[in-house]
C-alpha positions as CSV (number, residue, x, y, z in Angstrom):
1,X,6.5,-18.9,-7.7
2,X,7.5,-19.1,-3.6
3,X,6.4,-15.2,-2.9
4,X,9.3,-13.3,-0.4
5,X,8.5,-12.9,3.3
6,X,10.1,-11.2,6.1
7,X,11.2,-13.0,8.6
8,X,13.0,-10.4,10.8
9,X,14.9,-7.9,11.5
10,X,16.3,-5.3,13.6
11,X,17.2,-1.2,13.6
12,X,20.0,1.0,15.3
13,X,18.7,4.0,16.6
14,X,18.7,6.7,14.2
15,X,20.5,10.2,15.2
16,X,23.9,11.8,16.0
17,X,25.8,8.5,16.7
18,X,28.8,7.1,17.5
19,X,29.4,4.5,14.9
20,X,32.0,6.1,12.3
21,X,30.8,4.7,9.5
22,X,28.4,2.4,7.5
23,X,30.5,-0.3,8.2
24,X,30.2,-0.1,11.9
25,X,26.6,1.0,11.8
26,X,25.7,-2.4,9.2
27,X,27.8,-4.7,11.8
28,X,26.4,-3.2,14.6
29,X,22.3,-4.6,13.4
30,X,23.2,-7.5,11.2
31,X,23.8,-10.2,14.0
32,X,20.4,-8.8,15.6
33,X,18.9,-9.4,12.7
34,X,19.9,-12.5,12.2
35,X,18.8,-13.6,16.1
36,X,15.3,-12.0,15.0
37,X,15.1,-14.0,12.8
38,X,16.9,-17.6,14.1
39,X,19.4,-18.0,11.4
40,X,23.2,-18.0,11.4
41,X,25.9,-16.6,8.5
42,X,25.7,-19.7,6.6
43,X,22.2,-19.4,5.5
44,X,22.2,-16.4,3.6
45,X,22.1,-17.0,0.1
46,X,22.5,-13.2,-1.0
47,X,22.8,-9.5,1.0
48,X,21.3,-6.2,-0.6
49,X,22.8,-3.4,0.6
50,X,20.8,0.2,0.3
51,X,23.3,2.9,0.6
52,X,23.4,6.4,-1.0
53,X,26.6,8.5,-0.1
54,X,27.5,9.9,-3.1
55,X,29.7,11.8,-1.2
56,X,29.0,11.3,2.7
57,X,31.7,8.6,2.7
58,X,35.3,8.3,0.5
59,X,34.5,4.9,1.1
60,X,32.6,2.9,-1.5
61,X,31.8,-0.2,-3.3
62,X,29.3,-0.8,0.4
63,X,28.0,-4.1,-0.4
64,X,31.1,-5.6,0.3
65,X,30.8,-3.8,3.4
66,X,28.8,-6.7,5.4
67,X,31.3,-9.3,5.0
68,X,34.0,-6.6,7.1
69,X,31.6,-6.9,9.9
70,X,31.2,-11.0,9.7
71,X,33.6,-12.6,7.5
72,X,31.6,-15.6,7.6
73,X,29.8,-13.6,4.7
74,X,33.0,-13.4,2.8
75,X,31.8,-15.7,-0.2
76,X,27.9,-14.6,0.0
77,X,26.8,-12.5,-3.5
78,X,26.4,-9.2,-2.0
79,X,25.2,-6.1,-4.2
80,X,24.8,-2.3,-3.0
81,X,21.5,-0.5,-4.8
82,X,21.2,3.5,-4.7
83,X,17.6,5.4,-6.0
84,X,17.8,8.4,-4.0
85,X,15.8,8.1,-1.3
86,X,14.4,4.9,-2.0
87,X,17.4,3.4,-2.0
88,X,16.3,1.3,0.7
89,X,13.4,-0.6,-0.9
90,X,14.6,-0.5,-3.8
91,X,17.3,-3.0,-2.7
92,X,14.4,-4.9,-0.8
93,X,13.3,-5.3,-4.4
94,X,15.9,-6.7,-5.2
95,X,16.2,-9.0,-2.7
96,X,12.2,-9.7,-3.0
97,X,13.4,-10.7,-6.7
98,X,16.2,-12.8,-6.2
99,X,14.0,-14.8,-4.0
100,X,11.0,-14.7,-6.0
101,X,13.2,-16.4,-9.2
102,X,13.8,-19.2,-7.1
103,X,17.8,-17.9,-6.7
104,X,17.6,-18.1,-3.3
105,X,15.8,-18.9,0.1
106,X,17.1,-16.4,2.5
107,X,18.3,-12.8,1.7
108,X,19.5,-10.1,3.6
109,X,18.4,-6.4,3.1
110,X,20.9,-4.1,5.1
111,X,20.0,0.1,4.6
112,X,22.3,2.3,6.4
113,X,23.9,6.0,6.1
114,X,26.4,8.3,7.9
115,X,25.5,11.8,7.7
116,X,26.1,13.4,10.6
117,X,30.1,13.6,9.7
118,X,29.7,15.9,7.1
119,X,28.9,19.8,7.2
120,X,25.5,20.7,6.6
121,X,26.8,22.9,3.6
122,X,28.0,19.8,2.0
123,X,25.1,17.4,3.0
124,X,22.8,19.8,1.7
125,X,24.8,19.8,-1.8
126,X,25.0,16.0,-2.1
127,X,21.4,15.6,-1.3
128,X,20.9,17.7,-4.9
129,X,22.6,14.8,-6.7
130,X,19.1,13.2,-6.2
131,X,17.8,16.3,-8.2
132,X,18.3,17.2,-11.8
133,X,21.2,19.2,-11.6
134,X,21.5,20.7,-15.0
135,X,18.8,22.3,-14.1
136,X,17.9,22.1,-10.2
137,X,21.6,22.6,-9.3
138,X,21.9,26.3,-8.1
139,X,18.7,26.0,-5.6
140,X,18.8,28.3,-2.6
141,X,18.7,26.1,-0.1
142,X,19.8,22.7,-1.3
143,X,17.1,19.9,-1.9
144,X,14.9,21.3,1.0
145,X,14.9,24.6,-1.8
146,X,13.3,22.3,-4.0
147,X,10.9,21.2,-1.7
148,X,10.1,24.9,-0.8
149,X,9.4,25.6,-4.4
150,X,7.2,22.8,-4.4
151,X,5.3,24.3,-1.4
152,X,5.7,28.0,-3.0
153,X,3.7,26.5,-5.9
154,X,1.2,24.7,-4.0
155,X,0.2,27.5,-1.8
156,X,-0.5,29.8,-5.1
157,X,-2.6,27.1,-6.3
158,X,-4.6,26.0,-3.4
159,X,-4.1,28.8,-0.8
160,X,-1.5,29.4,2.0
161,X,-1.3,25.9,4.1
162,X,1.0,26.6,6.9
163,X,-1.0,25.3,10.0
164,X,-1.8,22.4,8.2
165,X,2.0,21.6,7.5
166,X,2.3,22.7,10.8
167,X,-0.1,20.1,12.0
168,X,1.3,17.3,10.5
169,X,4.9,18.5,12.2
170,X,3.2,18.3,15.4
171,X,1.7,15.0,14.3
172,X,4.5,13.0,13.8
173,X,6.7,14.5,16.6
174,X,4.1,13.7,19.3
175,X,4.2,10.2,17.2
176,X,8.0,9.7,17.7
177,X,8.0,10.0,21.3
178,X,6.8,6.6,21.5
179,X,9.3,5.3,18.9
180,X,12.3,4.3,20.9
181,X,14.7,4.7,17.8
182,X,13.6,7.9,17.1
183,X,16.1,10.8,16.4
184,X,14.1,13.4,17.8
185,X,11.9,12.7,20.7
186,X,10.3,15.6,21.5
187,X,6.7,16.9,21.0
188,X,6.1,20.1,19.4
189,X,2.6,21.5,19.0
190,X,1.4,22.8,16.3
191,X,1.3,26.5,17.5
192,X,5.1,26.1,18.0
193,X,6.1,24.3,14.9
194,X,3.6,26.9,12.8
195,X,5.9,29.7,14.2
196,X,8.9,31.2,13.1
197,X,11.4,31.7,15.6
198,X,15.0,31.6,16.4
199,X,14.2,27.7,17.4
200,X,12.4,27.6,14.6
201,X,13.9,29.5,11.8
202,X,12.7,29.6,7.9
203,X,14.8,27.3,5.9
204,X,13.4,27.4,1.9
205,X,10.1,29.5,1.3
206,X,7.6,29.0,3.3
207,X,9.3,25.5,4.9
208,X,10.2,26.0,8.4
209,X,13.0,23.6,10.3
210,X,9.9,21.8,12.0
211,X,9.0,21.0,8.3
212,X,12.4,19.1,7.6
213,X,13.3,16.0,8.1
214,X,16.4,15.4,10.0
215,X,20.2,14.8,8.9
216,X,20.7,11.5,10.5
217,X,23.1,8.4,11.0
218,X,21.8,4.9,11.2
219,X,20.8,2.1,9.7
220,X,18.2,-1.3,9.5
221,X,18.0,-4.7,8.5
222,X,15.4,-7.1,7.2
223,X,15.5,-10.7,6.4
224,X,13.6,-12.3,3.6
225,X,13.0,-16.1,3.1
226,X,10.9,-17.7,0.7
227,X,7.4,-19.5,1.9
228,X,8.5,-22.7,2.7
229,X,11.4,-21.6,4.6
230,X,9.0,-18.9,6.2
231,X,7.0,-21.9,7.2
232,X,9.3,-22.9,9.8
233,X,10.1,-19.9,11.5
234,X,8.8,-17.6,14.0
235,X,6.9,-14.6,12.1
236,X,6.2,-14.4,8.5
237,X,5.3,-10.7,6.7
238,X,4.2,-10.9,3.6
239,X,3.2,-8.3,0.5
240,X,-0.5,-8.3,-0.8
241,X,0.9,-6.0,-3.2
242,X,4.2,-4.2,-4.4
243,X,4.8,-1.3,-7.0
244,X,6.9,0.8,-8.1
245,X,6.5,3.8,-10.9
246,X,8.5,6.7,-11.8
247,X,8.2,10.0,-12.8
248,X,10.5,12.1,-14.8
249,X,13.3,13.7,-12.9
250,X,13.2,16.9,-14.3
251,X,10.8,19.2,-12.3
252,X,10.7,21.9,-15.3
253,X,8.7,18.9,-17.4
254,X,6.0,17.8,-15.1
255,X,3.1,19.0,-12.8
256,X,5.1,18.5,-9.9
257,X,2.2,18.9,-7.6
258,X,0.8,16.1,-9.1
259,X,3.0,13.5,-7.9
260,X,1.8,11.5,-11.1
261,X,4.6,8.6,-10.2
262,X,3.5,8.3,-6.1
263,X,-0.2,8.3,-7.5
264,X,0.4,5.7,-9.7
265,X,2.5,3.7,-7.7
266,X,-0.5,3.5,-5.2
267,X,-3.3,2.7,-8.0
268,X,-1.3,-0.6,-9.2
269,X,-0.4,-1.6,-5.6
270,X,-4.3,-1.1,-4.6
271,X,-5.4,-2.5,-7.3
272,X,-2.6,-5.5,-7.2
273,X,-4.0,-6.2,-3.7
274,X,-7.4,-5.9,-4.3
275,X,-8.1,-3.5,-1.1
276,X,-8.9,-0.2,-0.6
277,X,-7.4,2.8,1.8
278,X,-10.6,1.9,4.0
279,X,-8.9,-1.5,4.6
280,X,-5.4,-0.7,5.9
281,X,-4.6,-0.4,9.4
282,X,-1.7,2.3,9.3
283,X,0.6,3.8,6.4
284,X,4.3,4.6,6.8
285,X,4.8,7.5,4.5
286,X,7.4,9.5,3.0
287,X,7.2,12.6,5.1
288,X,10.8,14.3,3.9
289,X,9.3,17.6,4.3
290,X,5.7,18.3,5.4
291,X,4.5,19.4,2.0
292,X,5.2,15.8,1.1
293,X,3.3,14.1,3.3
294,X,0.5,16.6,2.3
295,X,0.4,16.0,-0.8
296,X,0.5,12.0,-0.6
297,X,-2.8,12.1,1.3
298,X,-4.2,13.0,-2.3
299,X,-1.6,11.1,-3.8
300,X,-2.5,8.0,-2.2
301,X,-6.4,8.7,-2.7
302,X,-7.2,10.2,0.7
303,X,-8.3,13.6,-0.6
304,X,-8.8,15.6,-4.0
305,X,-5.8,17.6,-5.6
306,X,-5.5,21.0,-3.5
307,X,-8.3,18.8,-0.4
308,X,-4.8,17.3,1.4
309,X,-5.5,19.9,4.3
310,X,-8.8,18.6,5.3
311,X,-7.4,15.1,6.0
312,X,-5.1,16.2,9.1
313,X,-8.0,19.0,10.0
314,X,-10.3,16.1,10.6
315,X,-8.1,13.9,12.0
316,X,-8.0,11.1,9.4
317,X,-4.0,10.6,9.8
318,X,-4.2,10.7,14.0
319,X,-2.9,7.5,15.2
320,X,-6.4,7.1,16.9
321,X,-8.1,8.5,13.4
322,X,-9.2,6.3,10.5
323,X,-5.7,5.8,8.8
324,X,-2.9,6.6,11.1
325,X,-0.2,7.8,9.0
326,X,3.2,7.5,10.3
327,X,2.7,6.5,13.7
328,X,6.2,5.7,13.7
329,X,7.3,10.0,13.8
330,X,8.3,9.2,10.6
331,X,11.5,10.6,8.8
332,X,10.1,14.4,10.8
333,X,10.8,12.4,13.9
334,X,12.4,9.4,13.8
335,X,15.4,10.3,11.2
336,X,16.3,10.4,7.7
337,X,19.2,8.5,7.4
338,X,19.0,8.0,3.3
339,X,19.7,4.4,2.8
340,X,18.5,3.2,5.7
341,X,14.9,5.2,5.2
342,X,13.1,2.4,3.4
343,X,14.2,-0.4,5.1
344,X,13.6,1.3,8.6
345,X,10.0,2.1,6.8
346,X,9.0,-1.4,6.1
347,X,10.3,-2.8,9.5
348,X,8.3,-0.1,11.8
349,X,5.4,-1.7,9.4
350,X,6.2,-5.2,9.9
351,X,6.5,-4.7,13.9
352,X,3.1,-3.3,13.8
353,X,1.7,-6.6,11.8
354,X,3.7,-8.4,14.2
355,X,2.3,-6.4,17.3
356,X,5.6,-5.8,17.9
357,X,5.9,-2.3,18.1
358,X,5.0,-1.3,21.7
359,X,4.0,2.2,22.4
360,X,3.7,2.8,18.5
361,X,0.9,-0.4,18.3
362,X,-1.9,0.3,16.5
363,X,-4.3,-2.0,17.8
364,X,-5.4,-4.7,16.0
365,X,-3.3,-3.6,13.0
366,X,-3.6,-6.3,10.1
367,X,-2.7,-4.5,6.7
368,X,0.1,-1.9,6.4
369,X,1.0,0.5,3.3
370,X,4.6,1.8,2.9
371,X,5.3,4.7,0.6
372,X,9.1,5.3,-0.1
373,X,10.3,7.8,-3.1
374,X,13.5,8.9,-4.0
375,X,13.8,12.6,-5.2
376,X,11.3,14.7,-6.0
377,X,8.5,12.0,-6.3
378,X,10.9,10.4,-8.9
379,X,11.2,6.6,-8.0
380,X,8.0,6.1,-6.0
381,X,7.7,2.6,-4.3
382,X,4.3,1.5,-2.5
383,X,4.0,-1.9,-0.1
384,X,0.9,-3.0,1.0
385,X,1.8,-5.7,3.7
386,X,0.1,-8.4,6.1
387,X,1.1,-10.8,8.7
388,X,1.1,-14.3,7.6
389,X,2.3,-15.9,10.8
């Protein structure tokens, strides 16, 4: 079996943007993409498409989106994935698959999103269709409530964490300034972002706005080929390792501090690739709200349940400290456009590989884990990649 590789890519910046839609924002990356990578139209054999909407757009039916922008992709098999926000890798997986069963050579992986269009009452309602809504539904404070539960409940278990949230704010802030497709570009320190203030106001229990990820428009592109195509071109990233595991959706049945499904999604990838945390160069994790990223350091084997704090107190996760975590800003910084997350995750990854990726190099960078989820630690997706050529 010929094993995917990515071959290039390209990413809009992420914000408050112009482009009106997904259409515009896909059209606007796809032809970089393909000059990344060297290839025209013609040689794509299929397109993935990662969009959520479920209500950011009356416009549907996305994967047919591509072709408006190019119609030399009018007769290429094109199909739009959704899981929350994974929706991005999971249609990398998709495309990974269609190349892996010999369907195909080259594939195209487009993520994108349009948020910024729609009133934050609303956007904060359609994010809850990634919740269980029979029972998650009524939530003060949309899907960052459910996030502030899950800090409520971690902070009775294992003490009041603030600063350390706080901290990883700062963090990834002072990491997106050097991210030129960042949303947000500004440093916060961690006195300011462990504040509350009119600039910084609570938003769901003890989650302050520095602890959100932002509402963003934008979108990314990556372009797989099999090995022997790979061969011939300029850069190859491929995957020691790729999992995926889920959990069930319903927080009321689960531990949901446990993140069971992101725990075991890192155990098979680890254990697929045959490394350890001590051999990766940098993670690009799913920091949707602070609390998150907290609890994946245990999650992905950094610390013991409830010991998350201790791993941005000593420095671990610093871009400079043992396993930089994020030193893209992450979605705190650089934007969490939903369908675009997981792509734009895997390509700040591969441009580090690449040593691509300018003021947000990590030097030396060889090995790079991705964590993506979709809901509440639902769909949890981990790639553990390296640079081939």
């Amino acid at each position: 079996m010929s094993k995917a590789q990515i071959v290039g890519w390209a990413h809009s910046n992420f914000g408050k943007v112009e482009a009106p839609d997904t259409e515009a924002l896909m059209a606007g990356v796809v032809p970089k993409a393909l000059d990344h990578a060297g290839i025209a139209p013609e040689d794509v054999d299929g397109i993935f498409v990662g969009v959520f909407n479920n209500g950011f757009s009356r416009q549907d039916f996305q994967g047919a989106l591509v072709a408006m922008g190019d119609e030399r992709f009018a007769h290429t098999p094109a199909t739009r994935y959704e899981n929350a926000c994974a929706t991005g890798t999971a249609a990398l997986h998709g495309a990974m698959d269609f190349i892996e069963s010999g369907r195909g050579r080259i594939a195209l992986v487009v993520g994108a999103e349009k948020m910024t269009a729609t009133p934050n009452v609303e956007v904060g309602d359609i994010l809850l269709g990634a919740s269980y809504r029979k029972e998650e539904a009524d939530v003060e404070g949309g899907f960052a409530g459910l996030f502030g539960q899950i800090a409520d409940k971690y902070f009775q278990r294992h003490g009041d964490r603030s600063e350390e949230l706080a901290m990883i704010a700062s963090k990834n802030h002072r990491n997106g300034l050097e991210n030129p497709y960042a949303h947000m570009r500004k440093d916060f320190d961690t006195a300011f972002c462990n504040t509350v203030s009119d600039r910084n106001p609570r938003v769901a229990g003890p989650l302050r706005r520095t602890d959100c990820s932002l509402v963003s428009d934008g979108a990314a592109v990556l372009v797989l080929a099999d090995e022997e195509t790979a061969a011939d071109m300029t850069r190859a990233i491929g995957f020691r390792a790729r999992a995926q595991a889920n959990d069930i959706m319903a927080m009321s049945r689960r531990d949901v501090l446990e993140f069971r499904g992101a725990r075991m999604a890192w155990a098979k990838a680890l254990e697929q690739s045959g490394l350890t945390l001590d051999d990766l160069s940098l993670v690009e994790s799913h920091d949707c709200f602070t609390i998150a990223e907290l609890i994946e350091y245990e999650a992905m084997g950094l610390a013991e349940p409830g010991q998350g704090h201790r791993v941005i107190r000593e420095g671990i996760t610093q871009k400079d400290g043992r396993l930089p975590v994020n030193p893209s800003g992450g979605l705190k910084s650089k934007g969490h456009p939903i369908g675009a997350t997981g792509v734009s995750m895997h390509v700040m990854a591969a441009m580090q590989l690449a040593g691509e990726a300018e003021g947000m190099q990590i030097p030396g960078a060889k090995l790079a884990g991705v964590f993506n989820m979709g809901g509440a630690a639902v769909a949890n997706y981990v790639s553990i990649m390296e640079r081939v050529k």
